[in-house]
N, C-alpha and C positions, 0 to 999 in steps of 0.2 A: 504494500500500500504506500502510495507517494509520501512524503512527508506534510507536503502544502498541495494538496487536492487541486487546489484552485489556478495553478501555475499547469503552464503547458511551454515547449520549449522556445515559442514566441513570446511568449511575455515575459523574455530576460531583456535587459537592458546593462551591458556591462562598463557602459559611461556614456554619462548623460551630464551634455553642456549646458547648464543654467548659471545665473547670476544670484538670484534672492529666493525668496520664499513663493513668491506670486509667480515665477518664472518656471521653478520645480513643477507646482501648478498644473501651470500651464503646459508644459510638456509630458508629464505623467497622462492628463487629458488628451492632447494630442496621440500621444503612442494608444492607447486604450479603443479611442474610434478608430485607430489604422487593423483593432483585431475585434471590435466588436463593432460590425459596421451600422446596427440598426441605432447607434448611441452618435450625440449631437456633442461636438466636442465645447462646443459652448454650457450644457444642459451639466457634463460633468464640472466642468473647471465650475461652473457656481455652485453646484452641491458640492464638491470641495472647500470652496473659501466661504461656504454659509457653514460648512464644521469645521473650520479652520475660527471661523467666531466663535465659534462658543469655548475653544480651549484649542489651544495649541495641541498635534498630532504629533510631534516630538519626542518622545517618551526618553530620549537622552541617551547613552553612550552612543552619540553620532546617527542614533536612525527617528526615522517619523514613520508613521501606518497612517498615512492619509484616507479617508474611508465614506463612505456616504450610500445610499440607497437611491435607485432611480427605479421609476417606474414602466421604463423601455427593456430592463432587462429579465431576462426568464432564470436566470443559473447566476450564480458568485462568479466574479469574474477577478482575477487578481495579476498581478504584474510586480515585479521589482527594478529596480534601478539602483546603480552605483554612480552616486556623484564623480565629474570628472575632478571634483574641488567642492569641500566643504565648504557650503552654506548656511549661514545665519537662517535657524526655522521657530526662533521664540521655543527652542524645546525647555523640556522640563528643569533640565539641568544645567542650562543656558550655554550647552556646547553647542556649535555648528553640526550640521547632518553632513556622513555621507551614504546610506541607503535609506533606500525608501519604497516602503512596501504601501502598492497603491490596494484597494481591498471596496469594492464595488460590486453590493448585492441587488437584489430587486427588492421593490418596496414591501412587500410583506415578507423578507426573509428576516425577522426577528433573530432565533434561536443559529440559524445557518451563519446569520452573521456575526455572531458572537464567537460562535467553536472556529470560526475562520483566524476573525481578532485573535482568539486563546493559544491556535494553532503556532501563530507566528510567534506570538512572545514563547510559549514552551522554547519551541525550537531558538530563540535568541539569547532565551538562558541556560542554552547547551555550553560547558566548557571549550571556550575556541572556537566558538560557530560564528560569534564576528570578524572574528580575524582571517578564521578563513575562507568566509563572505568576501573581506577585502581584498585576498590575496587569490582568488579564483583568476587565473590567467585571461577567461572569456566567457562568453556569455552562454558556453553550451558548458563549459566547466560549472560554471555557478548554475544554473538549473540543475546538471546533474546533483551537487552538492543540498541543493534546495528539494530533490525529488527525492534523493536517496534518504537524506536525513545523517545523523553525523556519525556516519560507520565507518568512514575512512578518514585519516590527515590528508591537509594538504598538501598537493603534488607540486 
């Protein structure tokens, strides 16, 4: 069983050029409609920064789980990204991010999008599983690493 369900080997991103916080945004939304085509890359980036008010998605040692529900989608849909450079994301801990797990359910998926949420912090408070998040050479290396879950070191 995968480790993050919701990941498929398109939706790695293993550097991703932004500037700020609205910029991350904005491009996590962008890649998102280039794999879910029936979604409005507009419709995401504001359900992103309408839960980016209410508390910063940040959670601190360098990542954010940016996350929201739309009503276009039928299934959890999720994606990651490696900052090419850490950005200022108002996280928890007031460190700059550099991943970012985007995490986009349908609007009645309540309980689905919770075990999603849960899924990714477990697996981030694996020994090592940041680091060798960072250190994944490319973006079919880090998928693997995100599907398999943390049964090998890094290569």
């Amino acid at each position: 069983m995968p480790m993050l369900e919701f990941l498929n080997p398109d939706s790695v991103v293993s550097s991703l050029r932004v500037r700020d916080k609205k910029h991350v945004l904005q491009e996590l939304a962008s890649h998102a409609v280039r794999r879910v085509p029936n979604l409005s890359e507009r419709d995401v980036f504001e359900t992103l920064l309408h839960r980016e008010r209410l508390g910063s998605t940040g959670i601190g040692d360098g990542v954010a789980i940016p996350h929201g529900k739309l009503p276009q989608l039928d299934r959890l849909f999720g994606l990651v990204a490696r900052l090419e450079k850490p950005v200022d994301f108002d996280a928890l801990d007031g460190q700059p991010i550099d991943v970012a797990f985007l995490l986009l359910a349908p609007e009645g998926a309540g309980a689905d999008h919770l075990k999603a949420l849960a899924q990714v912090a477990r697996l981030l408070r694996e020994p090592g599983m940041l680091e060798r998040i960072r250190s994944a050479r490319d973006a079919t290396a880090l998928y693997a690493l995100l599907a398999n879950g943390p049964t090998t070191q890094a290569a």
